[in-house]
C-alpha positions as CSV (number, residue, x, y, z in Angstrom):
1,X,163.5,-53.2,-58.8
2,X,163.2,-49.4,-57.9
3,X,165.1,-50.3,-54.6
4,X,168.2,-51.3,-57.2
5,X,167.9,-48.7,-59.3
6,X,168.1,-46.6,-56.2
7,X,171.4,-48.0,-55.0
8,X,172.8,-48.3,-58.5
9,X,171.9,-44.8,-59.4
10,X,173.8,-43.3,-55.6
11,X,176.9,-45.2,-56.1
12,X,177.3,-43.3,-59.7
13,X,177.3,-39.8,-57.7
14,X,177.4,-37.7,-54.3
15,X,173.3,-38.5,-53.9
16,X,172.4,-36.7,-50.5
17,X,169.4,-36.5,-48.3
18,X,167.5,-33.5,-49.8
19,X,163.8,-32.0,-51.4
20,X,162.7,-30.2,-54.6
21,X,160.3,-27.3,-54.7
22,X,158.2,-27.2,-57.7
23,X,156.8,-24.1,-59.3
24,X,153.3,-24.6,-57.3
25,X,155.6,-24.1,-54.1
26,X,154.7,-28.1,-53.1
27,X,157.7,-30.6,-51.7
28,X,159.4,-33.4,-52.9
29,X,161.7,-35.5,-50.9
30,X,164.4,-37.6,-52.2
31,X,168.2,-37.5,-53.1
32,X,170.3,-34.9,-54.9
33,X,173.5,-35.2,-56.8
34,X,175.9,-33.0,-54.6
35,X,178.4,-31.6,-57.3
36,X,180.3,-28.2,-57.2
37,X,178.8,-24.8,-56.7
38,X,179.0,-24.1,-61.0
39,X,177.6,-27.2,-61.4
40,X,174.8,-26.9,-59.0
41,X,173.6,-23.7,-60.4
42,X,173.1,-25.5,-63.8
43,X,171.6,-28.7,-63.1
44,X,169.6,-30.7,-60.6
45,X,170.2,-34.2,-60.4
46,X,167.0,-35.3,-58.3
47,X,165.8,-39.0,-57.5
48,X,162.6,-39.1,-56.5
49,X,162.9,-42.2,-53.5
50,X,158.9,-43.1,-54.1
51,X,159.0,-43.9,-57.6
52,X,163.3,-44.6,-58.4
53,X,162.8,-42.1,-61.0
54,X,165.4,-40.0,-61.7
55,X,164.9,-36.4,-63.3
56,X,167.5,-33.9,-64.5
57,X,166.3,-30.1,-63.3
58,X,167.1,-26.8,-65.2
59,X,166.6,-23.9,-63.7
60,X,162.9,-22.3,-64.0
61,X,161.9,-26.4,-64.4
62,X,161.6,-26.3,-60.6
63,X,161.4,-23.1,-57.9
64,X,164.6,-24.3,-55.7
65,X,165.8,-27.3,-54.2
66,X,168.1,-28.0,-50.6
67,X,170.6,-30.6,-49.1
68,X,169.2,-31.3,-45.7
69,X,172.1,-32.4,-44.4
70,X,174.5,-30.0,-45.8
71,X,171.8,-26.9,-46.1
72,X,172.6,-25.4,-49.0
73,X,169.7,-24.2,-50.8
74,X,169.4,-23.0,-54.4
75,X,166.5,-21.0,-56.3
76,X,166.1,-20.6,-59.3
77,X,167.0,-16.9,-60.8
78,X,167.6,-14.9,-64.4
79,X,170.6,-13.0,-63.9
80,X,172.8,-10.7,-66.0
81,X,176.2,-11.0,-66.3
82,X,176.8,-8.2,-69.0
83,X,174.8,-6.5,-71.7
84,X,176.0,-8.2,-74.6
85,X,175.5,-12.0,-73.1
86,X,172.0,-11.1,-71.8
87,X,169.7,-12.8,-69.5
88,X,170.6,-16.4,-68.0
89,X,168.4,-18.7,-66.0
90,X,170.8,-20.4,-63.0
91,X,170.2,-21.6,-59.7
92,X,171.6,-19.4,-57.0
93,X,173.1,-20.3,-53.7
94,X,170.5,-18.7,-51.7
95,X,172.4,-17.2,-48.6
96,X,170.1,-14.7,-47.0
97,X,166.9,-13.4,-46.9
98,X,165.7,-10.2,-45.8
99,X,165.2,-7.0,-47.3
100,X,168.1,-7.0,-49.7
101,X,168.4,-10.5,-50.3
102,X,171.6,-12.2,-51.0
103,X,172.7,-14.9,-53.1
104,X,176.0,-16.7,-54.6
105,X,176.7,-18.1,-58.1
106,X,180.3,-19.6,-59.7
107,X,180.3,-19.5,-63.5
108,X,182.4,-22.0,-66.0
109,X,185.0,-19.9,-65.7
110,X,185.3,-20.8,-62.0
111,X,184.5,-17.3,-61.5
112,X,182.4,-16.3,-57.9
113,X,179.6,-13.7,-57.7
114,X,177.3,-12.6,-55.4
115,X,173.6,-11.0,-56.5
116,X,171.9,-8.6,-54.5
117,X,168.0,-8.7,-54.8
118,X,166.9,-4.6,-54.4
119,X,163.5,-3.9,-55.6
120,X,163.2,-6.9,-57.8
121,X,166.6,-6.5,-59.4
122,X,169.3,-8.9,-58.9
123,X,172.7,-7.0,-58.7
124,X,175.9,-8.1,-59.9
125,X,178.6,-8.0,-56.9
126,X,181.9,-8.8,-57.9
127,X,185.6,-8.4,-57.5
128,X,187.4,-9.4,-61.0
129,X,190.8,-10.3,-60.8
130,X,193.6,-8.2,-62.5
131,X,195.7,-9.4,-65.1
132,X,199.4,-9.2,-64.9
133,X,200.8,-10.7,-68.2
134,X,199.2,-10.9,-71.1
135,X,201.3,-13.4,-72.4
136,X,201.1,-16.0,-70.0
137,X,197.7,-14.8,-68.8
138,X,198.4,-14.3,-65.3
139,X,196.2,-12.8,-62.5
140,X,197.5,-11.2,-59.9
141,X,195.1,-9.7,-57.0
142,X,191.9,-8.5,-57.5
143,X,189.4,-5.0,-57.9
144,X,187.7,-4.1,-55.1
145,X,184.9,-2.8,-57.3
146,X,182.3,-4.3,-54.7
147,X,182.7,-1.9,-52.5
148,X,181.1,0.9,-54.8
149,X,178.2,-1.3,-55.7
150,X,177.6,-2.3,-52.1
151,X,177.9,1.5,-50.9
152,X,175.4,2.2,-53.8
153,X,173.1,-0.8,-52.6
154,X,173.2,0.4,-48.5
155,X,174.1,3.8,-49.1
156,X,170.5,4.8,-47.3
157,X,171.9,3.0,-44.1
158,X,174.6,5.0,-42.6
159,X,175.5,3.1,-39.7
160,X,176.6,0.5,-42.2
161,X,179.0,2.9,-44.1
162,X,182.5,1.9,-42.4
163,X,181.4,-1.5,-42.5
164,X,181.0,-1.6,-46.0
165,X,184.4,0.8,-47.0
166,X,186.7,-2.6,-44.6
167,X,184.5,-5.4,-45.9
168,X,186.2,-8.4,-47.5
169,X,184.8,-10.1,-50.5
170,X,183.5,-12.9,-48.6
171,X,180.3,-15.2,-47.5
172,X,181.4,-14.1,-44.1
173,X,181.6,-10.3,-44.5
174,X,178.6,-10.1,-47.3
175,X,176.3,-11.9,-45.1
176,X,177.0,-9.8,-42.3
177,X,176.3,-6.6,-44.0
178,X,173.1,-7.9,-45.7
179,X,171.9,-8.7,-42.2
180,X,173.1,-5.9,-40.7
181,X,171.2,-3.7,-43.1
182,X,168.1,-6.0,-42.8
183,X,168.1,-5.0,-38.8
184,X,168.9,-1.6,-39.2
185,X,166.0,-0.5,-41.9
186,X,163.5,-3.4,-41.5
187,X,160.2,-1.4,-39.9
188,X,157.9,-4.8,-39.0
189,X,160.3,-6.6,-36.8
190,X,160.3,-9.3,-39.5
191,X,163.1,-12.0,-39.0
192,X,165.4,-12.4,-41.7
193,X,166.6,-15.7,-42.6
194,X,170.2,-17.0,-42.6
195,X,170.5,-20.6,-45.0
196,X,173.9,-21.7,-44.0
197,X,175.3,-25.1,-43.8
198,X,174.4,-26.8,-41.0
199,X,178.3,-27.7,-39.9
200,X,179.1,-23.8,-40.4
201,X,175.9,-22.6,-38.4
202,X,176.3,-24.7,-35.1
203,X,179.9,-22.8,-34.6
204,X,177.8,-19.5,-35.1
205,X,176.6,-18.2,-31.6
206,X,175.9,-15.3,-29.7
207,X,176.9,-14.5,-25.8
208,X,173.8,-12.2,-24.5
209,X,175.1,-10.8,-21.0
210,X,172.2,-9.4,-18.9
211,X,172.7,-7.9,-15.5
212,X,170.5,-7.0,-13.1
213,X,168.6,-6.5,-9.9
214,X,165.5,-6.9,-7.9
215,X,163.3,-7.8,-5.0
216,X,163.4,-11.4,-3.6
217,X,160.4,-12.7,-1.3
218,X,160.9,-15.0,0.9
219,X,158.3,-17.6,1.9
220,X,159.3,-20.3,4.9
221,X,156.9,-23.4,5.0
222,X,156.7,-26.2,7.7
223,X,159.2,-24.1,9.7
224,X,159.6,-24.7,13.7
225,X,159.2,-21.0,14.4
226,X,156.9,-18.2,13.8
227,X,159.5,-16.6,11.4
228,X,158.9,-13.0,9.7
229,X,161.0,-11.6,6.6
230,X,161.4,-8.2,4.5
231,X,161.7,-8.5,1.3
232,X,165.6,-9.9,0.3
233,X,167.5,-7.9,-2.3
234,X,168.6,-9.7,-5.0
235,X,171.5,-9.0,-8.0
236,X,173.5,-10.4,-10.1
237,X,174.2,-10.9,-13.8
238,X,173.0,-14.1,-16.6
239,X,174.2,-15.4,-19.5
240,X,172.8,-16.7,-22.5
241,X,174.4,-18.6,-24.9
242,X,171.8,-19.1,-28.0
243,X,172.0,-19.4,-31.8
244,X,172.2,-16.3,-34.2
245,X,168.7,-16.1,-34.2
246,X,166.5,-13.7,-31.8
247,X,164.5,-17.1,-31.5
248,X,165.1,-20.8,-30.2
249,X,166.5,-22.7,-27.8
250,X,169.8,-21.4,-25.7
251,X,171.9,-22.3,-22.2
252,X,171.6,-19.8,-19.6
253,X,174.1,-20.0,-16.7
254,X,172.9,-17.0,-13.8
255,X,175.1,-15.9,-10.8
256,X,173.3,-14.0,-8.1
257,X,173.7,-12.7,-4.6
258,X,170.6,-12.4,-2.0
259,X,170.6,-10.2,0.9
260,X,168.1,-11.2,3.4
261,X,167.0,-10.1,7.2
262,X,164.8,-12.4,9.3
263,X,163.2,-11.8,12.8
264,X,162.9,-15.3,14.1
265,X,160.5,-15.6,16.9
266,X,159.7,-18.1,20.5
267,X,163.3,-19.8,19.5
268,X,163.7,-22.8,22.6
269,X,167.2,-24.3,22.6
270,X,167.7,-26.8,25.3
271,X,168.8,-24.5,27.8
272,X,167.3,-21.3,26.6
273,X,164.4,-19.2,25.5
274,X,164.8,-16.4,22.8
275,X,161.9,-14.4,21.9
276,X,163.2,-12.7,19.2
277,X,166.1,-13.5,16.9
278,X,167.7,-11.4,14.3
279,X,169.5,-13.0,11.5
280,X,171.1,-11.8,8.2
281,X,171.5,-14.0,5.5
282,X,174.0,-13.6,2.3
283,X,173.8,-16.4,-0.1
284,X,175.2,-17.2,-3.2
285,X,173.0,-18.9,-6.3
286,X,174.5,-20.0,-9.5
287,X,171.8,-21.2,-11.4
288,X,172.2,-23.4,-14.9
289,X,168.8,-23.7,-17.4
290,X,167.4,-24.5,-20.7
291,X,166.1,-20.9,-22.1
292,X,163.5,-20.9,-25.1
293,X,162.5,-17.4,-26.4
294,X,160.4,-16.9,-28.8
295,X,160.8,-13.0,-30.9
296,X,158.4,-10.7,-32.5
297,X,158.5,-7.4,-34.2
298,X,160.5,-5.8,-31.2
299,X,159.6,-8.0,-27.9
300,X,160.2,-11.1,-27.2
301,X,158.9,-13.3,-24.4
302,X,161.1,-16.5,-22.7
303,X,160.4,-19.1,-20.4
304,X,163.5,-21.0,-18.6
305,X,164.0,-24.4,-16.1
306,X,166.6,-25.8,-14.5
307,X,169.1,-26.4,-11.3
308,X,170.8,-24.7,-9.1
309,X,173.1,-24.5,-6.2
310,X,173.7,-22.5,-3.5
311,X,176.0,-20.9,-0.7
312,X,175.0,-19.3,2.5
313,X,178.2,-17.4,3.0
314,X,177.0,-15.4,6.0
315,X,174.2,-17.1,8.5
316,X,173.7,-17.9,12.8
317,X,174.1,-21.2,14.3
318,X,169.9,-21.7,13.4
319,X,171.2,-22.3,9.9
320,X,174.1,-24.1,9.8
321,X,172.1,-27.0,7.6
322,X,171.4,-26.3,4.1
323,X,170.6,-28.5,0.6
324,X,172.9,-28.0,-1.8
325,X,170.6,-28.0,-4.9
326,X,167.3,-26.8,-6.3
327,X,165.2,-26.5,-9.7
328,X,163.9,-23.4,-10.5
329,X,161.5,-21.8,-13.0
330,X,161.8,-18.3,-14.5
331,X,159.5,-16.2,-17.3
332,X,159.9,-12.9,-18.4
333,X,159.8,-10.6,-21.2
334,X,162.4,-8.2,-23.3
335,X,161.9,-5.3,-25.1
336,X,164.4,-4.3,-27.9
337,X,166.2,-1.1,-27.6
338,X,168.0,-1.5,-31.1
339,X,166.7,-2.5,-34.2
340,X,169.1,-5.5,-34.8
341,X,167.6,-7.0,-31.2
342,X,171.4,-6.7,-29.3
343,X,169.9,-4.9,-26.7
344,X,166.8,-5.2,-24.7
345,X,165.3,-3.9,-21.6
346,X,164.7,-7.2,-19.4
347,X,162.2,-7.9,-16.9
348,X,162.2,-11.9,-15.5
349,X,159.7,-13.3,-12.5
350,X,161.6,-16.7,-11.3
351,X,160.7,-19.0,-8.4
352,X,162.9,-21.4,-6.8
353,X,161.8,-24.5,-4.7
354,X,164.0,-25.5,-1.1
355,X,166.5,-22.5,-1.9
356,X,168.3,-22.5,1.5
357,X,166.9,-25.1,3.4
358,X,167.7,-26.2,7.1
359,X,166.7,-27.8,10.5
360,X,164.7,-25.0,11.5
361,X,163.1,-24.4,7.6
362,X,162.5,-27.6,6.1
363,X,160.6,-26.3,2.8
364,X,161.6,-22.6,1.7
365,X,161.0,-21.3,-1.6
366,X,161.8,-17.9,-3.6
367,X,159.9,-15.9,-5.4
368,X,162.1,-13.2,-7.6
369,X,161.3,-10.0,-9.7
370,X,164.1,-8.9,-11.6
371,X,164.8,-6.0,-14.0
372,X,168.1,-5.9,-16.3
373,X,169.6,-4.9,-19.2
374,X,170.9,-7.4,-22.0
375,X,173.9,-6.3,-24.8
């Protein structure tokens, strides 16, 4: 019976995959009528997928409630929208939080607003349009009056000030200041927290570029000769593709040169003796890996695995032979130059397994130390 209901009750609306949180904070799964943005700051059209029942939410009746699928999320708030109309309970579209939290509400009238939560006040953001003719009723363009409120709301942050003066009246633009602000004043190295869709947020990433330079030791295993090496010098320059977030998971793709001397020693060809042999080795490494880093206050620590390749470009006939692939291993550590984390000092330890290897060094492996610089 409650499995009908169920199925009767979806095909009469846009029911999709989503929770209620009550006024105790606890969580309810179920389904929620997905209707436009002024009709999903009045009402909540949950069914609970336990029971069948269906309940219809006002604001205040519950804390919030989100689409899983979609991400939207919506809390419930009293807002103003002038002195004479008074106070209004509504569910807001919440789109950020952090310091100045931000949020998004359509009236009746079709109208959009944003609300800016500063010191427990929500402020009105908007941009009315202007009317043309009275007669007909016409708008034409609007009133960039946001741009005095937000100067008045992130006035204290003056990095932010030519920002704000060229900012459009979009979930783009406002989001982007709101975080940028967060970054720039927040003193704990608290995250702030981004609720987009989920469609709109996997387009949203960020390129980290990191080069740098180190030390490379070398370690030859179950070689045929007593063979001796300085320590290689290694360079070269990594990139990170990874969400908008300072944590989580991201791609890393690393292109490095090595510079190595050996002294190779008692080396019997067929028809010779050498006691000592120099060599010089330049090889190329482009690496490819899974990178998870994990963020706090204003370090952050990472661990990364995956494959490689490489290229000897410059060797002597002993090393002619070579394996084409190898997995390798890295962890390291940044620390955050800039308050909105786009720069950090980076330091990386990574060890690779049958690097170069050849007739004459069956197992070699490569232990790195590397210091760089991410933006």
């Amino acid at each position: 019976m409650a499995i009908s209901l169920i199925t009767t009750v979806a095909a009469q609306g846009n029911y999709k995959e989503g929770y209620i949180i009550t006024m105790d904070k606890d969580t309810i799964y179920g389904q929620i009528d997905l209707k436009s943005d002024m009709h999903n700051s009045i009402l909540c059209r949950f069914l609970n997928k336990s029971t069948g029942e269906l309940h219809n939410y006002k604001p205040y009746d519950i804390y919030g409630y989100r689409f899983i699928n979609d991400g939207r999320y919506y809390v419930s708030r009293r807002i103003e929208m002038s002195k004479m109309e008074g106070e209004r309970e509504v569910f807001l579209e919440y789109l950020l939080q952090g310091i100045k939290s931000l949020y998004y509400y359509t009236s009746k009238a079709g109208v959009c607003y944003y609300f800016i939560e500063d010191q427990g006040r929500m402020v009105k953001v908007d941009s009315p349009s202007v009317l043309i003719n009275e007669k007909s009723t016409s708008y034409g363009g609007t009133i960039r009056r946001y741009i005095p409120i937000l100067q008045y709301l992130y006035g204290d942050c003056h990095e932010l000030t030519d920002k704000v003066q060229k900012a459009r009246y979009t979930h783009q633009d406002m989001i982007y200041i709101a975080k940028e602000y967060h970054y720039a004043m927040c003193t704990t190295g608290e995250e702030c927290i981004e609720f987009v869709t989920k469609s709109k947020s996997a387009m949203k990433m960020r390129v980290h570029v990191t080069p740098y330079a180190g030390m490379a030791f070398i370690d030859y295993r179950k070689s045929y000769f007593d063979v001796t090496s300085n320590p290689a010098v290694r360079y070269g320059v990594n990139f990170l593709f990874s969400g908008i977030n300072p944590s989580g998971f991201g791609l890393a793709f690393d292109f490095s040169l090595i510079h190595s001397n050996l002294q190779i020693h008692n080396v019997r060809t067929e028809y010779n003796y050498y006691p000592l042999v120099h060599d010089k080795q330049t090889i190329i490494v482009p690496n490819l890996g899974l990178r998870y880093t994990h963020a706090f206050h204003q370090f952050s620590i990472f661990g990364e695995v995956g494959f490689g390749a490489n290229i000897t470009v410059k060797y002597n006939t002993l090393l002619d032979k070579k394996r084409k692939f190898h997995p390798y291993l890295s962890i390291g550590s940044q620390y955050y130059t800039t308050k909105k984390r786009k720069q950090a000092i980076s330091l990386k330890c990574q060890y690779e397994y049958n690097l170069f290897c050849n007739t004459a060094f069956e197992y070699t492996s490569v232990g790195s130390i590397l210091l760089g610089y991410t933006f």
